[in-house]
C-alpha positions in Angstrom: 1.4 -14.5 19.7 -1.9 -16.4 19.9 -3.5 -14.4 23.1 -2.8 -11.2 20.6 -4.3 -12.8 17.4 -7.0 -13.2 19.2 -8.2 -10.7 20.8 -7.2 -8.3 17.7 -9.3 -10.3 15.8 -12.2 -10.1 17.6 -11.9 -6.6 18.1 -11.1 -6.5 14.4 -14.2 -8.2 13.5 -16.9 -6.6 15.8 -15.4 -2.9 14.5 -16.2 -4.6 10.6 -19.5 -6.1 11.6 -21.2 -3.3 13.4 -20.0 -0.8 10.8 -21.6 -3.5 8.4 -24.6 -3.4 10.6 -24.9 0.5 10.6 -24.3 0.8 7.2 -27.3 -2.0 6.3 -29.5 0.4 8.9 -28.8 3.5 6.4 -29.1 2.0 3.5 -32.7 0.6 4.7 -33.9 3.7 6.6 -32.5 6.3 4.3 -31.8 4.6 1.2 -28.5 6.1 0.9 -26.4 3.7 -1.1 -23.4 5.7 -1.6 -22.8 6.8 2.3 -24.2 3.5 3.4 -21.0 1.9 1.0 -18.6 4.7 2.6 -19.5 3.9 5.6 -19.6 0.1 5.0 -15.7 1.1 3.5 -14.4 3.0 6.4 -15.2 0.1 8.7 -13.1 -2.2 7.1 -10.3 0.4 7.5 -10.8 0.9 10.6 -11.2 -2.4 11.5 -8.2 -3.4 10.1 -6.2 -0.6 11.4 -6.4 -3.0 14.6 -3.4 -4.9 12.6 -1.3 -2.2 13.5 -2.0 -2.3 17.0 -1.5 -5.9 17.1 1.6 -5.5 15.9 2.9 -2.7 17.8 1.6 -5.0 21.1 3.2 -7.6 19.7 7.0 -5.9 19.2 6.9 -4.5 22.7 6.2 -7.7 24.2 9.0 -9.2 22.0 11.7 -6.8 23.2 11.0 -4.7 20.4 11.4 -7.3 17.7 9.4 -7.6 14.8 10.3 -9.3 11.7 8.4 -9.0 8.7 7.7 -12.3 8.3 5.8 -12.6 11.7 4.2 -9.2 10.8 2.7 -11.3 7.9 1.5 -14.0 9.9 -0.5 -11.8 12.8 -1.7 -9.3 10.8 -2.6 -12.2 7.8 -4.8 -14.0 10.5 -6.3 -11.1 11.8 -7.1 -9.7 8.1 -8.8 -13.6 7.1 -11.0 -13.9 10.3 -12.3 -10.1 9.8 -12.3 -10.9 6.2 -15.0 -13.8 7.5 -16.9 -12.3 9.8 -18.2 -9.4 7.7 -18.7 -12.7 4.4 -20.7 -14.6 7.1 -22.9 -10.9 8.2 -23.7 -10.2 4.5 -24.5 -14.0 3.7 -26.8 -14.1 6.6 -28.1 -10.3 5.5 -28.5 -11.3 1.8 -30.8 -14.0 2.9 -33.1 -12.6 5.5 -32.9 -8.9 4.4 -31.5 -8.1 1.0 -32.5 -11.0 -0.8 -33.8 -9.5 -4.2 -30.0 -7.8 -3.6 -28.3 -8.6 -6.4 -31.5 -8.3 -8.7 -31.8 -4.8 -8.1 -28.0 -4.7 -8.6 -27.9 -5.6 -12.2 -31.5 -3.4 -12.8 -29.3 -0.7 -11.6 -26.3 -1.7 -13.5 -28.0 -2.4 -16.6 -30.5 0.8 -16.7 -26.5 2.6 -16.3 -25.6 0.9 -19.5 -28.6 1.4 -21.3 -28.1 5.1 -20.9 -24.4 5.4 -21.6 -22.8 6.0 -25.1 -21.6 2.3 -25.3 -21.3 0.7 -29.0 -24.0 -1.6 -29.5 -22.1 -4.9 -29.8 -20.4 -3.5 -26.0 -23.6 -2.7 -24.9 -24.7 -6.4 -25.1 -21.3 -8.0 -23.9 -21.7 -5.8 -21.0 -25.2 -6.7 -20.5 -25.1 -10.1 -20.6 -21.8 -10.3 -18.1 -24.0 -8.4 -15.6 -27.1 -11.1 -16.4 -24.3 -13.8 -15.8 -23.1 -12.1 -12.5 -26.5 -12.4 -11.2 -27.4 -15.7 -11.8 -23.6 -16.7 -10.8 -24.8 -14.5 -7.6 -27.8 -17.3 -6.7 -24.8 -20.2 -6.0 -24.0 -19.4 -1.9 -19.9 -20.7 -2.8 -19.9 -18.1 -6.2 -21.4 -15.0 -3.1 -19.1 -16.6 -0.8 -16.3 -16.1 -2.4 -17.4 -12.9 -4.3 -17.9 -11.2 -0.8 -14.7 -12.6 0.4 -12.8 -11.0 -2.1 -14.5 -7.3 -1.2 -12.6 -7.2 1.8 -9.9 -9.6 2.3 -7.8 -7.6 -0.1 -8.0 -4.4 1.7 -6.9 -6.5 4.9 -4.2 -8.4 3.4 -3.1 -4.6 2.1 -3.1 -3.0 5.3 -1.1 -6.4 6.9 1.9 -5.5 3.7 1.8 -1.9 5.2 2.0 -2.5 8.9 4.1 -5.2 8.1 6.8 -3.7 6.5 6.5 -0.3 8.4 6.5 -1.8 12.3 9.5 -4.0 11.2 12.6 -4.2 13.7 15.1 -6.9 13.3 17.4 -7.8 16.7 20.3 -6.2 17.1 
């Protein structure tokens, strides 16, 4: 079980990183936030989709046997140290090349809500959550964990799926 867990989380997390990489490149070069997030999207997909290889390789090497239980655990692990790998990417790329990021963000975010149809008393809640955000956004735990919990849920998703799908009890 080990050997598998880890080479299908390396591969899982160089698929996530370089599609992280590519996607920072666009968004740079071409200033293309919405395929630059697509793409950034489809490589956690597709990264993860090495869960279901893993356990495929897995049943086949245990006579066909896959309970859902150690679907959990594989696909779980693999999920957490992709999960990591593309947190530890952006925290490195949010402080060498994005790091007026989340400035630009809430600009962004705000100038939206300026020019929406929002009741006036909404208007200022939802202004000063995304003020909060932002300054939240300056703690490296509070971006941690915020950029942990972009992707790990899509992984942990995808490890239900393949999971109970790949299931095969002993005869």
């Amino acid at each position: 079980m080990k050997s598998i867990i880890y080479k299908y989380s390396a591969i899982a997390a160089v698929i996530i990183v370089l599609f992280m990489i590519a996607s920072t490149v666009l968004f740079i070069k071409m200033d293309n936030e919405p395929l630059s997030l697509t793409l950034g999207f489809a490589g956690m997909l597709v990264g993860f989709a090495t869960i279901f290889l893993a356990l495929e390789k897995y049943k086949k090497a245990n006579g066909g046997v896959l309970t859902f239980v150690d679907g959990l655990k594989i696909g779980a692990i693999i999920a957490l140290i992709g999960s990591l790998s593309y947190t530890v990417v952006w925290m490195i790329e949010f402080q060498f090349v994005f790091p007026d990021f989340m400035e630009k963000f809430a600009a962004k975010q705000i100038e939206q809500l300026n020019a929406s149809n929002l009741d006036p008393a909404v208007l200022a809640e939802q202004i000063k959550k995304m003020q909060e955000m932002a300054e939240n956004y300056k703690n490296p735990f509070y971006r941690f964990g915020m950029t942990l919990m972009e992707i790990l849920p899509i992984g942990i998703i995808i490890t239900l799926l393949a999971a109970i799908i790949l299931r095969k009890k002993a005869n």
